[in-house]
C-alpha positions as CSV (number, residue, x, y, z in Angstrom):
1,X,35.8,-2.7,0.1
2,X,35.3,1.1,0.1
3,X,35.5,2.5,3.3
4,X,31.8,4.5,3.8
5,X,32.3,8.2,4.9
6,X,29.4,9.9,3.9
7,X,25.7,8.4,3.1
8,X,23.0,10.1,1.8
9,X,19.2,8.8,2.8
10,X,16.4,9.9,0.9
11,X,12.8,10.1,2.6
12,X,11.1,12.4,0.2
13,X,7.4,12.7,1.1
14,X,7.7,12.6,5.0
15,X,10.2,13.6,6.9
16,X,11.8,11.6,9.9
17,X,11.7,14.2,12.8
18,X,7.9,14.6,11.6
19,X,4.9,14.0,14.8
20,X,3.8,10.5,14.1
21,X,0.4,9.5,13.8
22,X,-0.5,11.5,11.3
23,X,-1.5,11.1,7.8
24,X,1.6,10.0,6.6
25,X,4.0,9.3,9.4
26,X,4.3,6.2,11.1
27,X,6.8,3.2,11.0
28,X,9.1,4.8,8.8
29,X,9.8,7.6,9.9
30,X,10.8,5.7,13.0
31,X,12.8,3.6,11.1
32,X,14.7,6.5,9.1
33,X,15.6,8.5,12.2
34,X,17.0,5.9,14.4
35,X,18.6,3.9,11.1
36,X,20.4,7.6,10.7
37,X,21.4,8.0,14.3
38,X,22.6,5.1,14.5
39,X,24.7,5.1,11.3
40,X,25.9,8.6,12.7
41,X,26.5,6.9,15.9
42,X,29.0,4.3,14.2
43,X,30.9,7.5,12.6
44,X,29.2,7.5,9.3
45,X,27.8,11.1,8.3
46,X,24.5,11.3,7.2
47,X,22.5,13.4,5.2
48,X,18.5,13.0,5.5
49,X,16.8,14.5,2.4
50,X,12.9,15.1,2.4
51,X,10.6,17.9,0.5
52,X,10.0,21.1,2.6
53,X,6.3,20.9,3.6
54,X,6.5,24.1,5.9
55,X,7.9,27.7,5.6
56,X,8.7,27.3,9.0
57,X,11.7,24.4,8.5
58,X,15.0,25.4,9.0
59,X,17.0,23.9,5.7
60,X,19.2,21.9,7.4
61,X,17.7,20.7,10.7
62,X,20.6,19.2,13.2
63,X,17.8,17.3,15.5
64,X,18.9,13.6,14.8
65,X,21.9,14.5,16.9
66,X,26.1,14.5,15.7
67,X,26.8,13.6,12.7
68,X,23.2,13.6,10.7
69,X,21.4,16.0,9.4
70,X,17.8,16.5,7.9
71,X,17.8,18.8,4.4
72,X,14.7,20.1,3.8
73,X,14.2,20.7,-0.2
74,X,12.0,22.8,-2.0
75,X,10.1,20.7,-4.8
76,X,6.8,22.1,-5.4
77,X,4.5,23.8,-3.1
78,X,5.8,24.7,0.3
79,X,2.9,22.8,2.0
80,X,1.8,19.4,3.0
81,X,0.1,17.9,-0.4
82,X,-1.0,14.3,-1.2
83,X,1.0,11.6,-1.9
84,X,-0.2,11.5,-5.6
85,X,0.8,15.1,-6.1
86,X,4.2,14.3,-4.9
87,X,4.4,12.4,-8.3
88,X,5.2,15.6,-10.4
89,X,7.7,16.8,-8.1
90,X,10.8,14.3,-8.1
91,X,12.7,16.2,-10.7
92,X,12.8,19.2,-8.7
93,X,13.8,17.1,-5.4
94,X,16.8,14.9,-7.0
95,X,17.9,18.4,-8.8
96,X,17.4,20.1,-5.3
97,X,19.6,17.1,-3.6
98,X,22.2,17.6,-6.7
99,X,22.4,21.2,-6.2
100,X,23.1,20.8,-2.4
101,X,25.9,18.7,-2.7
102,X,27.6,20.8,-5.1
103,X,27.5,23.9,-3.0
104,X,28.8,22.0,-0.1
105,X,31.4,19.6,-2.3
106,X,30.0,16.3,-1.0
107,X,29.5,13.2,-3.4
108,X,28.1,10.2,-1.3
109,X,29.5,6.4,-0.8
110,X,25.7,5.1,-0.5
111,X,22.4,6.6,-2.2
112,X,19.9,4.8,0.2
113,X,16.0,5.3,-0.7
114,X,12.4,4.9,1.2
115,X,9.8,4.3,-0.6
116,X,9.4,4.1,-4.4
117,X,9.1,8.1,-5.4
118,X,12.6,8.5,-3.0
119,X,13.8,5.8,-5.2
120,X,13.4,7.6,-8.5
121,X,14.7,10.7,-7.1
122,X,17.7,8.1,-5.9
123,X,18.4,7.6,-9.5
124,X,18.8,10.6,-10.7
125,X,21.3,10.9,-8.1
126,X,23.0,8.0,-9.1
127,X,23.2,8.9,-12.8
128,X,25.1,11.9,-11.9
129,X,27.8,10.4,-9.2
130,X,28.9,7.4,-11.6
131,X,30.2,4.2,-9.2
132,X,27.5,5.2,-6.2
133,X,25.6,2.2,-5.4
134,X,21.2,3.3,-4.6
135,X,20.1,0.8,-2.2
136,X,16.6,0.7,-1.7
137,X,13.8,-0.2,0.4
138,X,9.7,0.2,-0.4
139,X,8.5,0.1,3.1
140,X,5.0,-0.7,1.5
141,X,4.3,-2.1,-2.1
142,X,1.5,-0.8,-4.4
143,X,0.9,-4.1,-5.7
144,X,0.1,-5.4,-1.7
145,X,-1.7,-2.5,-1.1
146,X,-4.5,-3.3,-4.1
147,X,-4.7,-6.8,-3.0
148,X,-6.3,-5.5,-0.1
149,X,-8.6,-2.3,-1.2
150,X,-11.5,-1.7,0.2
151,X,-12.3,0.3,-2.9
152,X,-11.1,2.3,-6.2
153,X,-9.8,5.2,-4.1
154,X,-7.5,2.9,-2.1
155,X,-6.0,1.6,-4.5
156,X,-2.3,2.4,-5.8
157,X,-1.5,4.1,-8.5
158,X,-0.6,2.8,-12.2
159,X,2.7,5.1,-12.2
160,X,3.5,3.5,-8.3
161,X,2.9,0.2,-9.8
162,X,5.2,1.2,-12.8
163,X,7.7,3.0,-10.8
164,X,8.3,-0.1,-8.0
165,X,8.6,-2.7,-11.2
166,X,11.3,-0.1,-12.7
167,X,13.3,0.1,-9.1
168,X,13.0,-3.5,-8.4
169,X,15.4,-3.8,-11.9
170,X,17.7,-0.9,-11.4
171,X,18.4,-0.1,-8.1
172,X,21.9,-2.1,-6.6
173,X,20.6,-3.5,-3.9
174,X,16.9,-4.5,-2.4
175,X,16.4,-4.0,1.4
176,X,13.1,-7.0,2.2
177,X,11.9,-5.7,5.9
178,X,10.8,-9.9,6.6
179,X,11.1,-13.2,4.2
180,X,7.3,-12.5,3.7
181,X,8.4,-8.8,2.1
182,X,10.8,-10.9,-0.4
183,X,8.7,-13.4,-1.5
184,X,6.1,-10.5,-2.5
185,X,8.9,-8.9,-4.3
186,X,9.9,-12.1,-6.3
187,X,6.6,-13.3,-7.0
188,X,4.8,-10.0,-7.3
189,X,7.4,-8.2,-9.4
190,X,10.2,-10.9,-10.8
191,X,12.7,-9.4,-8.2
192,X,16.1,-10.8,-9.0
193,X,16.4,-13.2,-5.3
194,X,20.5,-12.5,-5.4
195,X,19.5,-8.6,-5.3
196,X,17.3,-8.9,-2.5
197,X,18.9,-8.8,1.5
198,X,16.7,-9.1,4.3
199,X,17.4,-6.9,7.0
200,X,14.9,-6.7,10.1
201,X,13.8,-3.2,11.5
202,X,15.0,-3.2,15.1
203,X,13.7,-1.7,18.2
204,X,15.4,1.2,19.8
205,X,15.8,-0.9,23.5
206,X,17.1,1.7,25.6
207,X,13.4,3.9,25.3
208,X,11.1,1.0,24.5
209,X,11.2,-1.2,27.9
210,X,9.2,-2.2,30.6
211,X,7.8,0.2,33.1
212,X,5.4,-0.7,35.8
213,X,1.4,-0.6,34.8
214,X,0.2,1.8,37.1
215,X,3.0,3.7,37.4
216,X,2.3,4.2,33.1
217,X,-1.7,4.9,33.6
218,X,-0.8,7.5,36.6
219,X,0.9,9.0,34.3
220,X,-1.5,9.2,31.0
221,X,-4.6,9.6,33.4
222,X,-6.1,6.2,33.1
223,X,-7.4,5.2,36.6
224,X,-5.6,2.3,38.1
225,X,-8.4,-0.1,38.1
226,X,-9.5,0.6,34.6
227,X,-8.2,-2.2,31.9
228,X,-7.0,-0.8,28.8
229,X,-7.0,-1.7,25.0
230,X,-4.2,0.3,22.6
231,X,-4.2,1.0,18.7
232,X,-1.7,3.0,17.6
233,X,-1.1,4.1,14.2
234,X,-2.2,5.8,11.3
235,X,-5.8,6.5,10.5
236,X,-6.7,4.9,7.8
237,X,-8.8,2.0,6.1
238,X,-5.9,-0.3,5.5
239,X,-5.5,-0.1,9.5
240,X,-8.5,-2.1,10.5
241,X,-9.8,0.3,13.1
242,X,-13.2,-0.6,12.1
243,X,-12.5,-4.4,12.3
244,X,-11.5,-3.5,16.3
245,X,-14.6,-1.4,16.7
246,X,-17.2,-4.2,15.2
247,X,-15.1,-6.8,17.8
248,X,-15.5,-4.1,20.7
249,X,-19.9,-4.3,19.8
250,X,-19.6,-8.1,19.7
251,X,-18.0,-8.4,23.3
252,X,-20.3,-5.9,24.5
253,X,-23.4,-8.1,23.0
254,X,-22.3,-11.3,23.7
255,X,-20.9,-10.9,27.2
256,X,-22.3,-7.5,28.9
257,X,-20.4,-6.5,31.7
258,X,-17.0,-7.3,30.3
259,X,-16.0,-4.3,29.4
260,X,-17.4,-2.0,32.5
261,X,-14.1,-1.8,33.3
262,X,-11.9,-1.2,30.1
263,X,-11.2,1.7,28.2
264,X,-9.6,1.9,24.5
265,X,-7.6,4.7,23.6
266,X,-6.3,5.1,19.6
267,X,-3.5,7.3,18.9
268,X,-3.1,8.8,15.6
269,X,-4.0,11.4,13.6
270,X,-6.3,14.5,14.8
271,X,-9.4,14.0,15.9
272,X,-10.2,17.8,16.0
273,X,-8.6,19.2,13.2
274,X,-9.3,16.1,11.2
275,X,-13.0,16.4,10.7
276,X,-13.1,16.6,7.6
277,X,-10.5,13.0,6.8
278,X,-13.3,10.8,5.5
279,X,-11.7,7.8,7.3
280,X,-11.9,10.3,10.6
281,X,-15.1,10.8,10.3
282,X,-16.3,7.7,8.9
283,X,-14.9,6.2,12.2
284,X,-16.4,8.9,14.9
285,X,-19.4,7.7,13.1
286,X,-19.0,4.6,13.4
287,X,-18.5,4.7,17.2
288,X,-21.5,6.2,17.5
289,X,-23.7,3.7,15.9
290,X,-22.6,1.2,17.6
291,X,-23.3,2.6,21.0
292,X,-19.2,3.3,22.2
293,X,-18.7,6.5,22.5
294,X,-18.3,5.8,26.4
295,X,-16.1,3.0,25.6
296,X,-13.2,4.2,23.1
297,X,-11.5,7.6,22.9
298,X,-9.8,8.9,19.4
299,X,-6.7,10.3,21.4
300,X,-4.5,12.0,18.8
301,X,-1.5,11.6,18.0
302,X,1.3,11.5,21.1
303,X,4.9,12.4,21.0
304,X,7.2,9.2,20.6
305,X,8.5,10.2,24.3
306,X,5.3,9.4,25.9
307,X,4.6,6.3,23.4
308,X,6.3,3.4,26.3
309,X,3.9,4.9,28.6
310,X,0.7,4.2,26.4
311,X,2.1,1.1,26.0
312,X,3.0,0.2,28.9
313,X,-0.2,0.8,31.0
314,X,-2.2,-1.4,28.0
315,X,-3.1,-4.6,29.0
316,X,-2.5,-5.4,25.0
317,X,-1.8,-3.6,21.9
318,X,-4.5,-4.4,19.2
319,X,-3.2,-4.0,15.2
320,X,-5.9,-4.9,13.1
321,X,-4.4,-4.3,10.2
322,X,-5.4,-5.5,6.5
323,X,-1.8,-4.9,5.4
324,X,1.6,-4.4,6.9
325,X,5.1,-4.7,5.5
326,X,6.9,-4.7,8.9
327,X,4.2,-3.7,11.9
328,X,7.3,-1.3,13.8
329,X,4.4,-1.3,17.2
330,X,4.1,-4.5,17.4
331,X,7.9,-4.7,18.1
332,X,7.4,-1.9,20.4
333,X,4.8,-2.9,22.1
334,X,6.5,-6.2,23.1
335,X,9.9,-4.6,24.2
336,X,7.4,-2.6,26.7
337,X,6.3,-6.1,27.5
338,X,3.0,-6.0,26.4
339,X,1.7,-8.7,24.0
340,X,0.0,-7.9,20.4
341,X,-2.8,-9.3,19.2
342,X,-2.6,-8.8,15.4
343,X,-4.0,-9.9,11.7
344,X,-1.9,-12.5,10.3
345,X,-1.0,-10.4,7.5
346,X,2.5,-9.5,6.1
347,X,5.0,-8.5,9.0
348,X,2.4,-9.2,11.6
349,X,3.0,-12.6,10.9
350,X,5.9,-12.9,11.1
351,X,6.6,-10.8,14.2
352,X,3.5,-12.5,16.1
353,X,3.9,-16.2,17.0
354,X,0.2,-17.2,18.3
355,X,0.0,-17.9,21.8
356,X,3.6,-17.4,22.7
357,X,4.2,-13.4,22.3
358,X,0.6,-12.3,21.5
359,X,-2.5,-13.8,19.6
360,X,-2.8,-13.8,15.4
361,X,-6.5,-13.7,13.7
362,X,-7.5,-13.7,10.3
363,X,-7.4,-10.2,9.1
364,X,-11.4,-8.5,8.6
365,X,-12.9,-11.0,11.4
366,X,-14.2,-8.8,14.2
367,X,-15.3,-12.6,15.9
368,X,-12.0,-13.8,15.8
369,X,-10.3,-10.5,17.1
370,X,-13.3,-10.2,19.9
371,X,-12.6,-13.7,21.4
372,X,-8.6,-12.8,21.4
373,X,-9.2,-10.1,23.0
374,X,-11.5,-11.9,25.7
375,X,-8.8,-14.2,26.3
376,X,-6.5,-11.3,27.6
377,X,-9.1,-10.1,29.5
378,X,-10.6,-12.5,31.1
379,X,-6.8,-14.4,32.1
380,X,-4.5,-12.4,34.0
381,X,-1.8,-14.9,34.4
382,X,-2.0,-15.6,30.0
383,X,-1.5,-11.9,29.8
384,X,1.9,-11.9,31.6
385,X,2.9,-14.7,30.4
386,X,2.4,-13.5,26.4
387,X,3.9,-10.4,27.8
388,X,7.0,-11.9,29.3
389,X,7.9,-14.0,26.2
390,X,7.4,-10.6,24.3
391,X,9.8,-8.8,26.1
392,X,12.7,-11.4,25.3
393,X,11.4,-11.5,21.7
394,X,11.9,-8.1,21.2
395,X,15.5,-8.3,23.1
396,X,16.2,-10.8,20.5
397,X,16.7,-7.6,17.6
């Protein structure tokens, strides 16, 4: 087998070392930073490519630590557009990559894409280094995505649809994040099964573990005797966040006084500067009308050093999501020690075994989700024991 020297990752419309929470950042970029650092750590070099989204990026940013690099490449506007626009501008990032290497003299052992438009940029690179294998893994799949859209505007696009079925058949080797991932890619897209690998996101161990409660809400600002609820993630609709405010207006209705002493805090995006995100919006809204603006705080996004503290002073992590290929804080919630209660929906459920490390409920049932997370608060001793058997769960990757 050929020794690997030199690996080149491709991560084209987010970069790794962006803030997460925002509109598109989140479990992956987690997973491409520490999947580089580690590889770095093991004496591979690494080469992290992503489009330039800010004049302000240095081109070649040494923040992942010895022996990886993020490269910054111009292809299109030098600004933060959508995802869709993206579409136009793979040419100009595989020719960007191409360019790069020649001017430093580097031809990679391992082409290694995220997400279906890095893919097609992976090709090109392929095509012109003859014998270098493009590995490849989707993260999220289009054809999952429309399964679960609320409407037309969430829906994926033809050319994603036709771009994953195209990668599925040409790239060397398929990267499944859970079995549940690989059966969608065999029965959703005629994957080839010996093409497939599945390889389990892990859980950086040595920031996500326990820390005592109060010592975590001292340190956020949440009062010792308060109880509180986490969501952390993206804002968007595929997130559920309105499935976890209709549960919090069912508690409140159907068992007043419950919650007098909890708070909810959601991290992710900007709650200022977003006002104008529809889903945003639609949520602040929505808290309104149903009477919890004293109840649940839209906190922002948080840097990933404070994250174990957020975690740690929950008394569980809620992900009411409608679709997830992996669910990366669930895993971290759990190595905090902290169970999940989550939809039983693509990673989720595999991650979450009900009533051992957390609770699962049908996905879009803010009854189901309301009495989980009644359980949790009404039984102190349930609580540590979900969050115990977390904890050596999440040890276990």
């Amino acid at each position: 087998m050929t020794e690997i020297r030199r690996v080149a990752l491709l991560s084209y419309h987010t970069c790794p070392l962006a803030r997460l929470g925002g509109k598109k950042t989140g479990g992956m970029n987690v997973y491409v930073r520490d999947f580089a650092r580690a590889l770095a750590a093991s004496g591979v070099q690494v080469d992290v490519f992503t489009r330039m989204q800010e004049e302000c990026s240095p081109r070649i940013d040494h923040d992942l630590g010895y022996g990886a690099r993020v490269i910054h490449i111009p292809a299109g506007p030098v600004a933060p557009i959508s995802v869709a626009a993206m579409e136009d501008y793979v040419d100009e990032f595989a020719a960007g990559i191409l360019a790069f290497a020649a001017v430093e003299g580097h031809q990679y052992d391992v082409i290694h894409s995220h997400y279906w438009l890095s893919g097609l940029a992976g090709e090109q690179m392929r095509a012109a280094w003859p014998g270098t294998p493009l590995i490849h893994m989707f993260h999220t799949l289009g054809h999952m995505k429309n399964a679960i859209a609320g409407d037309v505007g969430e829906r994926a696009s033809q050319a994603r649809l036709d771009g994953e079925t195209h990668l599925v058949r040409s790239v060397d080797r398929l990267i499944a994040a859970t079995p549940a991932e690989r059966s969608q890619l065999l029965n959703l897209y005629d994957a080839d099964p010996a093409a497939i690998t599945v390889i389990p996101p892990g859980v950086d161990l040595a920031r996500f573990q326990p820390i005592e409660q109060n010592e975590a809400k001292h340190l956020i600002g949440i009062p010792g005797w308060r109880k509180n609820i986490l969501f952390a993630g993206r804002i968007e609709p595929l997130k559920g966040i309105d499935t976890l405010l209709g549960a919090l207006a069912l508690l409140r209705e159907r068992h007043p006084g419950e919650l007098d002493n909890v708070c909810v805090t959601i991290i992710g995006g900007n709650p200022w500067a977003d006002t104008l995100d529809e889903e945003m919006a639609r949520l602040h809204d929505l808290r309104e009308q149903l009477g919890l603006h004293d109840l649940v705080t839209f906190a922002g996004s948080r840097d990933q050093d404070l994250l174990p503290y957020y975690y740690a002073a929950a008394e569980m992590v809620v992900m009411p999501s409608h679709y997830e290929s992996f669910g990366m804080v669930a895993l971290e919630s759990m190595a905090m020690g902290t169970p999940v209660i989550a939809s039983e929906v693509g990673g989720l459920a595999h991650l979450v075994r009900d009533g051992y490390n957390g609770y699962l409920v049908p996905s879009r049932d803010p009854a189901a989700l309301a009495a989980r997370i009644l359980d949790v608060l009404e039984c102190e001793g349930c609580r540590r024991r979900l969050g115990r058997q977390a904890l050596l769960y999440a040890q276990s990757f």
